[in-house]
C-alpha positions in Angstrom: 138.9 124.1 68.8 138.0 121.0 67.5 137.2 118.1 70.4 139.5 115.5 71.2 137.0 112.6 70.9 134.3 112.5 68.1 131.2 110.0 69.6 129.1 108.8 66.0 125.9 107.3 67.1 125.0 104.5 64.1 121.7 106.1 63.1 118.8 105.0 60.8 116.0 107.8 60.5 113.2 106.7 61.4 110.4 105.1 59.4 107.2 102.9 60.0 108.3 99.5 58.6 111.9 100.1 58.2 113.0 101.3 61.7 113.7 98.8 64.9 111.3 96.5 63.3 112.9 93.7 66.2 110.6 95.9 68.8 107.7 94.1 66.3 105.5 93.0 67.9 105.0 93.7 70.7 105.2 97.6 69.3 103.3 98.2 66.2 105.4 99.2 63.2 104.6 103.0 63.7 105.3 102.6 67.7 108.8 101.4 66.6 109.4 104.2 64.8 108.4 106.5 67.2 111.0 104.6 69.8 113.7 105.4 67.3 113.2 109.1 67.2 112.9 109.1 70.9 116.2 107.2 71.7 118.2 109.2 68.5 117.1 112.4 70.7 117.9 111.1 74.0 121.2 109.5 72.7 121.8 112.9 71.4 121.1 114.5 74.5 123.2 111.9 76.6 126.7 112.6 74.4 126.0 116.4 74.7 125.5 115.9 78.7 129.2 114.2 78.4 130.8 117.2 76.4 130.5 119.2 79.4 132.6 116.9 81.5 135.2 116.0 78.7 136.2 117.1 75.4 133.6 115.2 73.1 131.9 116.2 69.9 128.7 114.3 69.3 127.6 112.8 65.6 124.8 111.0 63.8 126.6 108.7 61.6 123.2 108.7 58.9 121.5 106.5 56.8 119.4 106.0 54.1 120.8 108.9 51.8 118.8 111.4 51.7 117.4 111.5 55.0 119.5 114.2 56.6 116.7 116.7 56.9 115.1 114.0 59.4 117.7 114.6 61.5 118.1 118.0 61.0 114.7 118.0 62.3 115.0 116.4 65.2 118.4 116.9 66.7 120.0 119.9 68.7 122.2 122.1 66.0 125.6 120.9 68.2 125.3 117.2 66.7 126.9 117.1 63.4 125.3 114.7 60.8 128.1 112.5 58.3 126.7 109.8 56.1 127.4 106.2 56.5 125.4 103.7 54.6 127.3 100.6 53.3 125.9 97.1 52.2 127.7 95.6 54.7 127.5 97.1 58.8 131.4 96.4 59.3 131.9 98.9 56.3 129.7 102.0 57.7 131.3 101.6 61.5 134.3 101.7 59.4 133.4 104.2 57.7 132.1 106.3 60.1 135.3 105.9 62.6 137.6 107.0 59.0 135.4 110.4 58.7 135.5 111.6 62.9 139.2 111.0 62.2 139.7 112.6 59.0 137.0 115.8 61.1 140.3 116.3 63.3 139.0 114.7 66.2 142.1 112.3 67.9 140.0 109.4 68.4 137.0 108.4 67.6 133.7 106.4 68.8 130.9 104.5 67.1 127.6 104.2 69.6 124.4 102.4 68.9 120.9 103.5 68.9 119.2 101.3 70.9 120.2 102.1 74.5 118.8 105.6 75.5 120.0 104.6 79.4 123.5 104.0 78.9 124.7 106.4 81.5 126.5 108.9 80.7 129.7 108.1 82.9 130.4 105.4 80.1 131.1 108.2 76.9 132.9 110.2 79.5 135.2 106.8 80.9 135.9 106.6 76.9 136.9 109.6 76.4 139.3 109.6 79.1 141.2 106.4 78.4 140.9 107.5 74.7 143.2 110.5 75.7 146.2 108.8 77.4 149.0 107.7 75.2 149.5 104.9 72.9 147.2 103.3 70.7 144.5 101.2 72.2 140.8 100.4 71.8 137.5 101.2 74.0 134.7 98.5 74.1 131.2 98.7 75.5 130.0 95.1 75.3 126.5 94.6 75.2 124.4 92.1 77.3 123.5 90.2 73.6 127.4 89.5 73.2 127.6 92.5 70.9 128.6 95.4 71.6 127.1 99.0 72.3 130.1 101.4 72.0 133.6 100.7 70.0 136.2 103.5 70.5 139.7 103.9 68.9 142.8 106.5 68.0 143.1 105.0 64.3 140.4 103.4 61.9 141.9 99.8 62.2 140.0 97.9 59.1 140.5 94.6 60.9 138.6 95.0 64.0 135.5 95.0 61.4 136.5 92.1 59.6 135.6 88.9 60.0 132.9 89.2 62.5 129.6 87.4 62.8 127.4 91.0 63.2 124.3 90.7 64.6 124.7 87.5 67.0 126.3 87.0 70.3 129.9 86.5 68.9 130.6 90.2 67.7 131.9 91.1 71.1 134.2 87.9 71.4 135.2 88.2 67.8 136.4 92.0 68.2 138.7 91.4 71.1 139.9 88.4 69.2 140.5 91.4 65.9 142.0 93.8 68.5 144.4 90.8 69.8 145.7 90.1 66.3 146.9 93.7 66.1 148.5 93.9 69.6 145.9 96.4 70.9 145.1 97.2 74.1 141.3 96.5 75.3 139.6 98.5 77.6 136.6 96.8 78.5 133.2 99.5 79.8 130.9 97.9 82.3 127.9 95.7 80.0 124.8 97.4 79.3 121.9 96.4 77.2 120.4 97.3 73.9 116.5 97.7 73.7 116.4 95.3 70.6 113.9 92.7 71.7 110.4 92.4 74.3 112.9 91.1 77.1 115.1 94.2 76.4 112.1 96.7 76.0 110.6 95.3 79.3 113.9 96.0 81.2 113.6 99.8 79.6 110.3 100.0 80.7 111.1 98.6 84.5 114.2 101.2 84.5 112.3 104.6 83.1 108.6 103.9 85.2 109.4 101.3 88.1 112.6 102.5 89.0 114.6 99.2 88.5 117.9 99.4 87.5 119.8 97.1 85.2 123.3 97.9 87.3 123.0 98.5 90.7 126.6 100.5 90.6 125.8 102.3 87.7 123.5 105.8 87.5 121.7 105.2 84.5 121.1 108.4 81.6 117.1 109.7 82.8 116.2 109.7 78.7 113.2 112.2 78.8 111.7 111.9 75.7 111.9 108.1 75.7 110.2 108.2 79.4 107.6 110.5 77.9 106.8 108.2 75.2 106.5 104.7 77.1 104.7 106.4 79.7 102.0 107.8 76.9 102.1 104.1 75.1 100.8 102.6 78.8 98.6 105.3 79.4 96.7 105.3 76.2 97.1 102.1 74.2 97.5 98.3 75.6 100.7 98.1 75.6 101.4 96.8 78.9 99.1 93.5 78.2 101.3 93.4 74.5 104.3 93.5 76.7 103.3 90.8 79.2 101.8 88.2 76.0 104.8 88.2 74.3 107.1 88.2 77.5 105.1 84.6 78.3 105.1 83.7 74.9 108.9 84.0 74.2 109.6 82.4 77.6 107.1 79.5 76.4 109.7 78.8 73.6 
């Protein structure tokens, strides 16, 4: 039977140079990389933890060509891999929405890469309001004005047009796409992507000092991204790389 929502996390495989190169510096170019595969596999994880509480089938929406025995590689067999690598971002959400709906799926989700936290109450809320009646959109804004998490029942074109990607409009702009063709909005609780040092220092404080970025929200425990800051702190300098470039970017 095939799931009633398909979840399509945007997914670049992961490679020294090419891969969250925004974590850069503080990270080194390999350390970014290495963040990548951890929060793909987490990510992963997360949408497979949902599944069991509603009917969701999870995705990696891939790019470059060519890479799919990356994620072949790293991935549990139950995610299903589809390519979607445009020139332009707008075209491979669009894309990748157009292919979990052509898979059978009744609506269908594209998810970023960069926050391995997002709890897991959030794909399972989409879901949900994904399954009532009437068409309507799901929108996980994200605390950089983007967004982390776009959900709908048919592949509207316009809700990728027209928007500023990559700066704090996207969020504002989509709503404002959504408005021009009388769709509802449900609107997810903000989270944050891990994108920048301020972002990377809030994951950090969440996986190894047990703050929390909503106080009303259980965050996802990612394991393999815990594993991996906690072995950056242990055995490189990270912490004092985190701490420079915190100063310095408040300094600006």
């Amino acid at each position: 039977m095939v799931a009633t929502c398909g979840i399509a996390v945007m997914a670049k495989a992961s490679t020294p140079g090419r891969t969250k190169t925004r974590l850069v510096p503080p990270l080194s170019f390999e350390e970014a990389a290495r963040c990548n595969t951890a929060f793909l596999r987490d990510i992963a994880e997360n949408i497979l933890a949902a599944s069991a509480q509603a009917s969701i089938a999870g995705y990696m929406a891939f790019g470059p060509p060519g890479s799919q025995p990356f994620f072949q590689d790293i991935l549990p067999r139950e995610i299903g891999l589809i390519e979607a690598w445009q020139a332009n971002f707008g075209d491979c959400l669009h894309s990748a929405i157009a292919q979990l709906l052509a898979l059978g799926h009744g609506s269908a989700v594209v998810l970023n890469s960069d926050s391995p936290t997002l709890p897991t109450s959030l794909l399972i809320e989409t879901a949900d309001v994904l399954a009532g009646p009437g068409d309507r959109v799901v929108l996980g804004p994200a605390a950089d004005g983007g967004y982390y998490l776009l959900g709908m029942k048919h592949a509207h074109r316009r809700l990728f047009e027209d928007v500023a990607w990559s700066t704090e409009r996207v969020a504002g702009q989509t709503r404002e796409r959504a408005g021009e063709l009388g769709l509802p909005v449900h609107i997810l609780p903000t989270w944050y992507d891990v994108d920048d040092v301020r972002a990377l220092r809030m994951l950090q404080a969440e996986l190894l000092e047990h703050a929390s970025f909503a106080m009303d929200l259980c965050p996802n425990r990612p394991r393999h991204t815990r594993a991996l800051m906690q072995s950056l702190m242990e055995t490189t300098d990270l912490q004092d790389r985190l701490a420079f470039n915190s100063f310095r970017r408040a300094a600006e």
